[in-house]
N, C-alpha and C positions, 0 to 999 in steps of 0.2 A: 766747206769747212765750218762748225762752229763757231761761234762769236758769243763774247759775254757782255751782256747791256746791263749798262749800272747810273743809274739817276742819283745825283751823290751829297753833301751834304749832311747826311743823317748820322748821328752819334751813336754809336753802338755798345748796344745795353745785351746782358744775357751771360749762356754760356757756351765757349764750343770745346767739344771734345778733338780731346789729343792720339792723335792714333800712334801707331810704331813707324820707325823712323825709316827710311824709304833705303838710307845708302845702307843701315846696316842688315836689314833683310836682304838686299841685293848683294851682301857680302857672305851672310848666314846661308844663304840658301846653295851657293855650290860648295860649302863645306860636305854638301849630302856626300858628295863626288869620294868619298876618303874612306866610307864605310861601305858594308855591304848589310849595315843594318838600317834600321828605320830612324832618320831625326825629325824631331815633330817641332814646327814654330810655332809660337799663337802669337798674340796683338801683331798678326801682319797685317799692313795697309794694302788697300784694293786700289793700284794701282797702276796704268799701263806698263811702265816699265816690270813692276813684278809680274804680268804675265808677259813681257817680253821674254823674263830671265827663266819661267818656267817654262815656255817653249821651248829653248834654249836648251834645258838639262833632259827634257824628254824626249827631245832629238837624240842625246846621247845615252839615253834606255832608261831614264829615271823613272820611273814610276811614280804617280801621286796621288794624292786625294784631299778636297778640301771639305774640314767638318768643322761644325758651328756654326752661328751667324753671325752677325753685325748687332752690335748693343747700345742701343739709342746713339747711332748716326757714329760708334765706333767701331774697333774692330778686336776688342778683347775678347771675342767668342769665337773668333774666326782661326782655326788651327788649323796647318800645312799641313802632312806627311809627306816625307819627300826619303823614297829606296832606292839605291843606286845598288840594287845586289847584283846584278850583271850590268857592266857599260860593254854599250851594245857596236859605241860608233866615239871615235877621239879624233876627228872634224867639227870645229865650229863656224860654219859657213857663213857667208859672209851676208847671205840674204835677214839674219838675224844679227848676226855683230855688230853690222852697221847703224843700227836703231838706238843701241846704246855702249856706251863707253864700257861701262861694268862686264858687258859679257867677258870680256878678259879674266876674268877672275877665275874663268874654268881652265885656264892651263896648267896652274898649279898644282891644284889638288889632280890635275891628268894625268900629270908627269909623275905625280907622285906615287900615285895607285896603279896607273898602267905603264909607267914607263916611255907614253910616245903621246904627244897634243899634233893639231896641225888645226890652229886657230886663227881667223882672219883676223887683221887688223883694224880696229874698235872704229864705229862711231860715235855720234851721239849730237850734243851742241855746241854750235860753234862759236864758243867762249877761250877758242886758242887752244894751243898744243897742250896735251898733256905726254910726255915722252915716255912708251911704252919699251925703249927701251931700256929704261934703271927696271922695270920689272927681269928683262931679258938675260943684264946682266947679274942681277942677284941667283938667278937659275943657272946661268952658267957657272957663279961662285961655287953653285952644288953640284955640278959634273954634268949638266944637263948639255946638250950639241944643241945648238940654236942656230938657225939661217931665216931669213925670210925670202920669199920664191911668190911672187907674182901675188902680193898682198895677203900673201901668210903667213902667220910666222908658224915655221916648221921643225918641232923638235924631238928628241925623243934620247934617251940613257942609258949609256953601254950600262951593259950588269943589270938595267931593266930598276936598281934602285938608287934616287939622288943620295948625297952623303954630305952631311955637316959641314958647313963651311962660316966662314967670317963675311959679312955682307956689311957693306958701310954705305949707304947714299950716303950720293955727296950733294943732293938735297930732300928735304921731308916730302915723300910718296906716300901717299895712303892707299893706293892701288897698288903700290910696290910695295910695302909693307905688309898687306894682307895675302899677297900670291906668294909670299916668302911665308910669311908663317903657316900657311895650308900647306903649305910645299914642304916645310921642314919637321912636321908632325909626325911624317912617315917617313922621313931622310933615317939613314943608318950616323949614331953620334950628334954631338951638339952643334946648333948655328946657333950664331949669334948674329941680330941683326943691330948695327950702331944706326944712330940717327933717322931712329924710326919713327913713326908718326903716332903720335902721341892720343890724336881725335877718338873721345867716347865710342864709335861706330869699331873703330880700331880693338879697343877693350873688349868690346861685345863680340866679336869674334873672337877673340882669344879666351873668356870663359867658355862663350860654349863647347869652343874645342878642349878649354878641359872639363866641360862636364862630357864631352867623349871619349875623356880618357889620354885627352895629350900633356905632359909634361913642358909646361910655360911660365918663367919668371921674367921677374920687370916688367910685367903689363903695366900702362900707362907712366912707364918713363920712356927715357927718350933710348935704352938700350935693351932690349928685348933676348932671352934665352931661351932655346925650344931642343930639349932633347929628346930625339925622336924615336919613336914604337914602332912597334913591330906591325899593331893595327889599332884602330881606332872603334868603339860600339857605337848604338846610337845614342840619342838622348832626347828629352824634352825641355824647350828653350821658350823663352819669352822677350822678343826685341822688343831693345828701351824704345823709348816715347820720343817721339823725332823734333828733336832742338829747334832745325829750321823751321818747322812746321809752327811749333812752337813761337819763334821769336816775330815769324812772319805774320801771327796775330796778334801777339806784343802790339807790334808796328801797328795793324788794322784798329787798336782799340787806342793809340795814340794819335793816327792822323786822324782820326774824327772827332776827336777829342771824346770819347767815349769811357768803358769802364765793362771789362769782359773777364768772367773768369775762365782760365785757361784749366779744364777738367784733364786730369791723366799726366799736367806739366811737371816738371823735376826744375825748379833751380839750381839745381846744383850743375848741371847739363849747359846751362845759358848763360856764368858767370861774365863772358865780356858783353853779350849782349845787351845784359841787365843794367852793367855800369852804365855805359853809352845814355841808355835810355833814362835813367836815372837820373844821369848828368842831364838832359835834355828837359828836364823835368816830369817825367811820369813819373807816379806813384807805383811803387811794384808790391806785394806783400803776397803770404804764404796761405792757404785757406786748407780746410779739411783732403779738399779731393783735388787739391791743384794750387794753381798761383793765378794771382789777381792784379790784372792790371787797370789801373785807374787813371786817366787822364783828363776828367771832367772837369771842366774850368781851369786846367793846364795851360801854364805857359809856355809852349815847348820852343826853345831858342836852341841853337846851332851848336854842333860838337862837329870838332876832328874826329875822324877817325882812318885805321892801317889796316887793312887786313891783310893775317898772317897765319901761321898754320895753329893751330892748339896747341893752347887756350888762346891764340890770339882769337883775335874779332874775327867770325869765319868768313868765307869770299862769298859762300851762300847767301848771306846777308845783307854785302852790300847794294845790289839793287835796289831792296827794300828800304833801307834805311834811306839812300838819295830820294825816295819818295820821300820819306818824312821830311828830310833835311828842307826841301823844295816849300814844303809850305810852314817853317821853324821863321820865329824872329832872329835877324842878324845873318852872317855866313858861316859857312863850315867847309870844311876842306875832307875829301876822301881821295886815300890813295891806294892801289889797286896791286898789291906786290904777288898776287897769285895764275892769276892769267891775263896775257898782255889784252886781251880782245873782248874786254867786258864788259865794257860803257857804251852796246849798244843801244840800250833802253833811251840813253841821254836824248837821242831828235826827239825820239818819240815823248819823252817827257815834256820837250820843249813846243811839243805842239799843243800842249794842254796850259803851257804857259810858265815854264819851270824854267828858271833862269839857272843853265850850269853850263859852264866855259872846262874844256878837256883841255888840260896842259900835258901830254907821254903819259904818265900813270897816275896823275891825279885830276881830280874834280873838285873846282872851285864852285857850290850851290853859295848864291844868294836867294832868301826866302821871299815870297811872295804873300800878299793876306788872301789870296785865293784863287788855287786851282782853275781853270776851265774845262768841261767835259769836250772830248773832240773825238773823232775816229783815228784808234791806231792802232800799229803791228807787232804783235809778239816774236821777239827772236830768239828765245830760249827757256830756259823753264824759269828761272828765277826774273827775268827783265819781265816774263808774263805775270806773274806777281805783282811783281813793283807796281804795274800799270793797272794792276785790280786795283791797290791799294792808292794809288793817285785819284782814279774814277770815284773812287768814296769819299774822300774828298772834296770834289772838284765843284765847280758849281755847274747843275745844266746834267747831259747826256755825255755817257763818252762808251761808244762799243768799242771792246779789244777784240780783233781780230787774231787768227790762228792762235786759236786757244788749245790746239792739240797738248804743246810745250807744255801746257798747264796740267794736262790730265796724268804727264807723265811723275809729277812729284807731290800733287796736291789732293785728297779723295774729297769727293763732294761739295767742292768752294763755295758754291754757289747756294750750295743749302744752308751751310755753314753760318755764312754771312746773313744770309736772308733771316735765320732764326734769331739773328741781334739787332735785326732793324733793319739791315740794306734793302735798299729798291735793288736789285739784283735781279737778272733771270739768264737763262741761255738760251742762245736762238740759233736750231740746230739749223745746219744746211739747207737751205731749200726754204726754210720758214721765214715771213716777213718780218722785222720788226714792229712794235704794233708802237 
């Protein structure tokens, strides 16, 4: 497996570009599943899960092609086509679902357009349960027959079309949020979905389904309205600019105490991560072609922080920020209210010298005046992160190991960083360290 070697200390100076945002591509893209005409993405990121998810849909007769390039290390040139004019196969087998959570997202729009899914049961990383089924029962609020049968779930709707119904979680899903509104686009009559999830990537889905023509209010409150067509055209869509990607270089140009501008960035996107970091003392400000963060001769001291669903402080972020916290004057306290099992990065932090005590769902960090580089293991996509941004930091060497996690959420980290200063490289399989 790859490893990323990082000699660290170095303040990071330059710019890096912001590509599109990884969950709401992986949300846009089986919308394809609802038409039988062409939707076209562009600023998609090149990243493994997004060809997991196109695998995924052209198993099931998608058709695709990708035109454009890549524009100075982004991916604004880079445009999808994705045609579901015939689905060929409503199986999502399990040798694909298992890779990532998100494939779930094709039952919806399955049920919708074809009347029958028989989708295995998600993987991905193991950051704790996500309960697929509030997705299960918001489908059944639309007439839909659900069972699960030896790791599938298997459904499919008398009359062949779902029907308007009243959905309520009875807590905030963003998975269940998004397979209800692709579901309910082609439903006969209105749903409503109460206590829906509010996160950007959420909204971004729901314009582009009405630039295909779905009938959607209350986007971005917490009560959503979809009264559903007969059918859906295609369209031409451009996924926003990916927050975590986003705030996860924030963090890179504060623990080094550097000064990076974030090209392609939206503040408006990263409202609690901004404050945090703020409070922390980086300097943030807005530039021509993005946002700029400054922390050059920063004194970055300790902030609490909760993470909650949106606009709270996202859960994506807190690995990243525990780096920071780790090398902040004073302590700070993070607590973890979205998935029980997410402080794995904590040993591993601790072997670089990060002093953080897990009390159930919170982390007490006291700050250290400096990092040590050491060897450690990635256990997910965002703890692989964190441990990039600890390694730039650190004093000395530190290789992360199973850096696959990384490739699943991150495009080209390693150039990225290297173009601001880090001693950075990747050392594929089989190659020595030099």
């Amino acid at each position: 497996m790859d490893k990323i070697r990082i000699v660290g200390g170095t303040p990071l100076r330059g710019v890096i570009p912001i590509g599109g945002a990884k969950n709401a591509a992986l949300t846009l893209m089986p919308a394809c599943l609802l038409t039988d005409e062409t939707l076209s993405l562009s600023n998609l990121p090149h990243l493994v899960d997004i060809t997991t998810m196109a695998n995924l849909l052209s198993q099931h007769g998608v058709s695709m092609s990708l035109n454009g390039h890549a524009e100075n290390g982004g991916p604004t040139g880079r445009v999808l086509e994705l045609n579901a004019r015939t689905i060929t196969n409503t199986t999502a087998p399990y040798d694909l679902v298992r890779k990532m959570r998100a494939s779930v997202l094709v039952l919806g729009p399955l049920l919708a357009r074809c009347g029958q899914a028989r989708v295995s049961l998600p993987g991905g990383c193991a950051i704790g349960t996500r309960p697929v089924d509030l997705h299960l029962k918001a489908l059944e609020a639309m007439g839909a027959r659900i069972s699960v049968e030896g790791g599938y779930v298997v459904a499919d709707v008398p009359g062949g079309r779902l029907h308007g119904g009243h959905v309520v979680f009875p807590q905030v899903t963003v998975g269940g949020t998004e397979n209800t509104l692709m579901a309910a686009a082609l439903a006969d009559g209105e749903t409503v979905i109460a206590n829906a999830a509010r996160e950007p990537e959420v909204c971004d889905l729901a314009e582009c389904l009405q630039a295909m023509g779905a009938k959607i209010t209350g986007i971005g409150t917490s009560t959503i309205r979809v009264e559903g067509v007969d059918r859906l055209h295609g369209a031409d869509y451009s996924v926003l600019p990916d927050r975590i990607e986003t705030g996860t270089y924030a963090v890179a140009a504060a623990i080094t105490r550097g000064d990076i501008e974030l090209v392609g960035a939206r503040r408006d996107l990263m409202h609690a991560v901004e404050k945090v970091l703020i409070e922390a003392g980086v300097r943030i400000s807005d530039t021509p072609r993005g946002v700029r963060i400054d922390a050059d001769g920063a004194r970055i001291v300790g902030v609490d922080i909760m993470t909650e669903p949106y606009p709270g402080f996202p859960t994506d972020m807190q690995a990243q920020l525990m780096a920071l916290m780790a090398t902040a004057e004073g302590a700070s306290m993070i607590t973890e209210t979205i998935f029980e099992n997410r402080y794995m990065h904590v040993p591993e932090l601790g072997r670089m010298g990060a002093r953080v005590n897990v009390h159930g769902a919170s982390a007490i960090i006291r700050g250290v005046p400096r990092l040590s580089g050491a060897p450690v293991m990635a256990t997910d996509l965002r703890a692989s992160v964190s441990l990039v941004l600890a390694g730039l930091a650190a004093e000395g060497e530190t290789i992360v190991n199973r850096v696959y996690h990384l490739d699943r959420g991150y495009e080209r980290v390693e150039g990225k960083l290297a173009a601001c200063g880090a001693q950075i490289e990747r050392i594929k399989d089989g190659q020595p360290a030099e």
